[in-house]
C-alpha positions, 0 to 999 in steps of 0.5 A: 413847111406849108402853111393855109391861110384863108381870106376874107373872101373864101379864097383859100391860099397855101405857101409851101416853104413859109419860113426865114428868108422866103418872101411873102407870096412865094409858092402861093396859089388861089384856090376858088373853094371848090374840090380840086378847082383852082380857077377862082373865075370860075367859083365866082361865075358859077355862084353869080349865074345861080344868083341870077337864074334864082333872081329871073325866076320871079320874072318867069313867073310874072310873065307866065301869069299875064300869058296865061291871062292873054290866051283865056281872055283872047279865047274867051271874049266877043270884044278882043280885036287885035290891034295892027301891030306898028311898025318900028316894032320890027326895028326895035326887035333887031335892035335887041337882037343885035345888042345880045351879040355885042354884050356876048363881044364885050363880055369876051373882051374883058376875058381877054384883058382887052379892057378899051374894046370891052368898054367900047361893047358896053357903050354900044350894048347900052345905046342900043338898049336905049334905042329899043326903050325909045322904038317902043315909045314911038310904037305908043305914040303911033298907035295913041294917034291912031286912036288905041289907048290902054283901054280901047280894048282887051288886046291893047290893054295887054299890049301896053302892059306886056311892053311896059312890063318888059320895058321896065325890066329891060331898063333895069339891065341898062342901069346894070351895063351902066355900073359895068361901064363905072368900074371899067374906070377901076384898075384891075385888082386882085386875082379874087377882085377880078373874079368878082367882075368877070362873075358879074359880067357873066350875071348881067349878060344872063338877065341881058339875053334873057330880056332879049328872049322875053321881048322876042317871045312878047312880039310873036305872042301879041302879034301871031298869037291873036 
């Protein structure tokens, strides 16, 4: 006799054999809700990484609109004077750069339960996401002491805001990486529980590495598009 039981969170579990003398669990599997897939880890990513895309299309958006408003004004203005692009801004890239190929480690290592190894990633993942936040404050100071303000001239004014803008997205992933760390202090749950985690940890490296194409594309666009 084989009886469905559905949990609360769309998980769909089937015992075959429910009956005197069997024990609870026995013959049960998990099935993800999917058609014929039986892997809930990958019901959960997928879900999680739609979510997410959805969420970053916002973010396209905004930043589609300052672009399109840096190169009409650029073309368009007798006052645009590039600004000299500082030079931490160089360290500050590799520095994001970098930190995509270690959340990539992180997130491999909690796939492989190597639960120590995973939080150490995370630790390093978000130190050097500090450290590019604090690159770029220097990169402000540099240029306030060379006399470049928001409002010197149009090419400032969009470097502030592009890097401000970035830097405030940028912070949110770290706020992201710290609640990952918090629940690297939970034990590991059920199978649905743990799904949830791995799907998260997909969601948070997607809106991650998409910061660390943003900037990349930001650097190239204020300092060789001018």
């Amino acid at each position: 006799m084989a009886t469905t039981v559905t949990s609360t969170d769309g998980i769909i579990e089937k015992g075959i054999g429910a009956g005197p003398g069997s024990r609870p669990g026995n013959g049960f599997h998990r099935n993800g809700g999917g058609k014929g897939d039986s892997d809930p880890t990958r019901f959960y990513s997928d879900r999680y990484r739609l979510g997410m895309w959805v969420a970053l299309a916002s973010v396209v958006m905004l930043f589609t609109a300052l672009t399109s408003a840096y190169i009409v004004r650029a073309a368009s203005s007798n006052d645009w004077r590039p600004i000299a692009m500082p030079g931490i801004l160089w360290l500050s890239t590799a520095v994001i750069v970098i930190s995509s190929f270690i959340l990539e480690s992180a997130r491999r290592a909690l796939k492989q339960h190597h639960d120590r190894i995973y939080g150490r990633w995370l630790v390093i993942t978000a130190g050097l996401g500090i450290t590019f936040l604090g690159s770029q404050l220097m990169a402000w100071r540099q240029l306030v002491r060379q006399g470049v303000y928001l409002s010197t001239n149009p090419h400032s004014s969009f470097f502030y805001l592009l890097t401000a803008a970035h830097g405030v997205h940028l912070l949110g992933g770290i706020l992201a990486l710290g609640y990952l760390l918090l629940r690297t202090r939970s034990p590991r749950e059920s199978v649905a529980a743990e799904s949830r985690r791995i799907g998260t940890v997909d969601a948070v490296s997607i809106y991650w590495h998409f910061m660390d194409g943003l900037w990349v594309y930001l650097f190239l666009l204020l300092f060789f598009w001018k």
